[in-house]
C-alpha distance (Angstrom), angle and dihedral (degrees) to the residues before:
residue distance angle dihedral
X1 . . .
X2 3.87 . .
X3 3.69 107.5 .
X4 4.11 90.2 -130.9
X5 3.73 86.0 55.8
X6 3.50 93.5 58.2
X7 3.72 91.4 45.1
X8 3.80 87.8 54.3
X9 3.74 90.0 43.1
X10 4.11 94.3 53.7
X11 4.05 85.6 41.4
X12 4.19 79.9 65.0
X13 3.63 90.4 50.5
X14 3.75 91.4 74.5
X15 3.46 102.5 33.4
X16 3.72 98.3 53.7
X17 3.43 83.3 58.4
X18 3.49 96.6 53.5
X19 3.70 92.4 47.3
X20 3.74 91.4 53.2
X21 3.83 90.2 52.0
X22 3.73 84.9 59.0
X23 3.95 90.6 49.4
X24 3.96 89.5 48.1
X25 4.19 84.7 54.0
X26 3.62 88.3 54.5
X27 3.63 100.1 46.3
X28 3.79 92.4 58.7
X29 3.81 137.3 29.9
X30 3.98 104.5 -104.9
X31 3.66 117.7 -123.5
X32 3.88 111.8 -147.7
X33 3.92 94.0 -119.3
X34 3.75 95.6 46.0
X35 4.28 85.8 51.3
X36 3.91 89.5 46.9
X37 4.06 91.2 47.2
X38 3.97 86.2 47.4
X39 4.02 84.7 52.6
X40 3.67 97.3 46.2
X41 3.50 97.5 48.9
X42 3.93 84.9 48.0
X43 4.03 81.1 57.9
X44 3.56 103.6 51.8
X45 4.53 87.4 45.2
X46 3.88 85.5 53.4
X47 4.01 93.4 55.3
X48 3.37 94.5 33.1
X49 3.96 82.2 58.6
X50 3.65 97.9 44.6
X51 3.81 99.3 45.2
X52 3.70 100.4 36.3
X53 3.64 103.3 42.1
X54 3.52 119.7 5.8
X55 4.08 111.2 45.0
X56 3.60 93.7 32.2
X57 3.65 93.7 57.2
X58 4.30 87.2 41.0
X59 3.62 85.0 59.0
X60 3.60 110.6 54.9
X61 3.26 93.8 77.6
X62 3.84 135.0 95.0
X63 3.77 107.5 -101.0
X64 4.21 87.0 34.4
X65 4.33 79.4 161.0
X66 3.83 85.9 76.1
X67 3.74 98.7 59.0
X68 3.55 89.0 39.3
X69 3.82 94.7 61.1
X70 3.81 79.8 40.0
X71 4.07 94.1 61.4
X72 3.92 86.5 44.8
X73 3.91 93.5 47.5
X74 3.60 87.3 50.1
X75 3.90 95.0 54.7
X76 3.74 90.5 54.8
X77 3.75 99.0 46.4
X78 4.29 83.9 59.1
X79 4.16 86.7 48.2
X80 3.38 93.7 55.4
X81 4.19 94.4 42.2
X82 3.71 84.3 47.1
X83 3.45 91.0 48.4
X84 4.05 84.6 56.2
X85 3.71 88.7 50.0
X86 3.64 98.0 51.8
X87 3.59 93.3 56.2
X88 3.48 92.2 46.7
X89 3.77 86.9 58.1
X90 3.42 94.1 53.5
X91 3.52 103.3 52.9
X92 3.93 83.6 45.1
X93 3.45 104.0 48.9
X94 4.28 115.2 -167.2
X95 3.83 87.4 4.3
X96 3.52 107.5 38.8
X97 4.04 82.6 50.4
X98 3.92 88.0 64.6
X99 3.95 98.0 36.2
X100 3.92 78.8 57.8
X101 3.56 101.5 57.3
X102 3.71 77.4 35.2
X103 3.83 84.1 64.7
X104 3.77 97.4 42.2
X105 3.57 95.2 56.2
X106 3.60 98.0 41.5
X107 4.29 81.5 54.2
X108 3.80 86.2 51.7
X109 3.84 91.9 58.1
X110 3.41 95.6 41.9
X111 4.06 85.8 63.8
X112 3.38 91.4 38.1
X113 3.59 85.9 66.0
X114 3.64 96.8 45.3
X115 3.30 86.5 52.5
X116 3.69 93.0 53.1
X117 3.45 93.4 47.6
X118 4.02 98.3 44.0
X119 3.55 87.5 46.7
X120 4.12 99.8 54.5
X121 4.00 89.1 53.7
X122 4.06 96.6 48.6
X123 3.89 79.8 46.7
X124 4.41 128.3 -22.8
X125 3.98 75.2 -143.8
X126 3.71 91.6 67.9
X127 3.64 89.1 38.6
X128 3.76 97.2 62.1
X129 4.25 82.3 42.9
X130 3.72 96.8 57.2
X131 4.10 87.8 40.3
X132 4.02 92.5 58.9
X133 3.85 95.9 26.1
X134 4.16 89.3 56.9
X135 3.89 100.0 48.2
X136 3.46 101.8 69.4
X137 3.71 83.5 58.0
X138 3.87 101.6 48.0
X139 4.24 85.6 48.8
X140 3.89 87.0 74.8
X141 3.54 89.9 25.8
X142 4.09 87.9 67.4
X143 3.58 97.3 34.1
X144 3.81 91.3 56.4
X145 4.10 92.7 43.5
X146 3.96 85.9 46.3
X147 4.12 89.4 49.5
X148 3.78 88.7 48.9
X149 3.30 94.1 51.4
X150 3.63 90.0 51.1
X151 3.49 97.0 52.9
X152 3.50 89.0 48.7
X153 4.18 94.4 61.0
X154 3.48 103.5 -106.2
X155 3.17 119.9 152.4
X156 4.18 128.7 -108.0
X157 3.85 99.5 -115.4
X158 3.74 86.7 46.8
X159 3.78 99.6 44.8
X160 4.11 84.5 52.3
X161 4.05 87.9 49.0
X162 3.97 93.6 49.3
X163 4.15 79.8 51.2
X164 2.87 98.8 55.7
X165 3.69 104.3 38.3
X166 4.02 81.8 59.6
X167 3.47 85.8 90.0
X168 3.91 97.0 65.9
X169 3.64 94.6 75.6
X170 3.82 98.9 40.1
X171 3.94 90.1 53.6
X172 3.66 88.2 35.7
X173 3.71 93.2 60.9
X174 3.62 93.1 41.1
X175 3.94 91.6 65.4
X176 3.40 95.3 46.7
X177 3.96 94.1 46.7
X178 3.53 91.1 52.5
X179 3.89 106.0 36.8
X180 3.83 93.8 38.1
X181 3.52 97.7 63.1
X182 4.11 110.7 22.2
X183 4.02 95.8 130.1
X184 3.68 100.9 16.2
X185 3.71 133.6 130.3
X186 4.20 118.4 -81.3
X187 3.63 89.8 -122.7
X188 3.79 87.7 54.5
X189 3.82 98.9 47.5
X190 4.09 91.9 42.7
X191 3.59 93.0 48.8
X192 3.68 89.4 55.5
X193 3.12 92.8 45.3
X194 3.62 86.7 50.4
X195 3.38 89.5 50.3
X196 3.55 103.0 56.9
X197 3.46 92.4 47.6
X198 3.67 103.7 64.6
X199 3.76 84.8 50.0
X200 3.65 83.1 59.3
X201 3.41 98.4 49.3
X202 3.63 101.4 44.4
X203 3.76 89.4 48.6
X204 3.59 91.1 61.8
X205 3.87 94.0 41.1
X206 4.09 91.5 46.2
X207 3.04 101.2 35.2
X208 4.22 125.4 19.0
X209 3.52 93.7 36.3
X210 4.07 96.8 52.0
X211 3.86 86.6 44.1
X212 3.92 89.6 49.5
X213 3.77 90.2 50.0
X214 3.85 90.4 44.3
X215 3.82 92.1 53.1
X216 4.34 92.9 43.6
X217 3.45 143.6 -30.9
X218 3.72 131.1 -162.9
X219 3.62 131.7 146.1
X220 4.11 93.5 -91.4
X221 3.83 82.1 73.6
X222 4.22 96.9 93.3
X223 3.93 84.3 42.8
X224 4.53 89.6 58.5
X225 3.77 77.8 51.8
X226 3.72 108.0 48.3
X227 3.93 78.2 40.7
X228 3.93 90.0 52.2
X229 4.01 94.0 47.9
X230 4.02 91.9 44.5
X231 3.21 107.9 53.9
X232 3.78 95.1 56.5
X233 3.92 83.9 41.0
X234 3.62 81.5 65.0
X235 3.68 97.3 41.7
X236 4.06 91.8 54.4
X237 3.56 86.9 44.4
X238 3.70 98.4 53.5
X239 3.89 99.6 28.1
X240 4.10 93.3 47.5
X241 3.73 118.1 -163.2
X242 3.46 97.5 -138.8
């Protein structure tokens, strides 16, 4: 099988699973702790996938300054999207609040696809990894954007159709990842890589842990983290990358 082709199919992987997140918020009315446990969880898989895979693998490599200016880059192009977002929300009100988070997820998947995509040509290995290791993360991620949505007074058909369209940026990003930087430099790849992953992280920092504290908070909330970051701990430990 092509090797794009597999890169599209692992891009799926996740998104499927954030579709059926969306289908599990529509099967049930969403209580606010059970949407802020699905968001920490969500957290603690997002570090987890930082941290364990993705920086330490930008920084063994000579030149690790580049990657790290990379990560940092990447936070601020999320604070100034966010930024975007937030006004958005304001001159919304109830329904600009969920086309935000709306927005914040859809930014996630787009670097989950980058990451995907970055990650198959440093090694297909890592690829398949990042794939399996994100979708547990994207289920609650789609269930909460779905429950948002919700609560903002969207309608059924078009809560399914923002679903759905959730997987335009993961596959989107995927592409990109992967054609943009087959035969390039280390330094280059890692520094996307880099890149993409401190949008990641501050996506889950800015804006999935604020929401989960928004929706609930108790003092379970570390444990749905620690819970988030070990099970894909275990998942790169028992599926290894090579």
């Amino acid at each position: 099988m092509p090797q794009p082709l597999i890169v599209v199919l692992l891009a799926l992987i996740p998104a499927a699973a954030n579709f059926l997140g969306g289908l599990l918020a529509e099967i049930r009315e969403v209580s606010p702790a059970v949407l802020s446990a699905a968001l920490h969880v969500a957290v603690g898989l997002v570090v987890a996938v930082v941290g364990l895979e993705v920086m330490p693998r930008a920084l063994d490599i000579e030149g690790a300054w580049v990657p790290m200016v990379a990560f940092v880059a990447g936070a601020g192009l999320f604070l100034a999207i966010d930024a975007a977002a937030e006004r958005l929300q304001q001159r919304g009100g109830g329904g600009g609040r969920g086309w935000a988070v709306y927005a914040g997820v859809g930014l996630d998947l787009l670097s989950d696809g980058v990451l995907i995509g970055t990650g198959s040509v440093v090694d297909p290995a890592l690829g398949v990894l990042l794939a399996i290791g994100q979708a547990p993360a994207d289920l609650p991620e789609g269930f909460a954007a779905s429950a948002t949505l919700r609560r903002a007074g969207l309608t059924r058909r078009m809560r399914l159709l923002a679903g759905a369209g959730f997987a335009v940026p993961i596959l989107l990003g995927a592409v990109l990842g992967y054609f943009a930087l087959r035969g390039a430099p280390d330094l280059v790849t890692f520094s996307v890589l880099a890149f993409t992953g401190g949008a990641l992280l501050s996506v889950a920092l800015e804006e999935m842990l604020p929401q989960a504290h928004d929706e609930a908070s108790g003092r379970r909330d570390a444990f749905y983290i620690v819970a988030g970051f070990i099970v894909f701990a275990a998942v790169s430990t028992y599926l290894p990358a090579g």
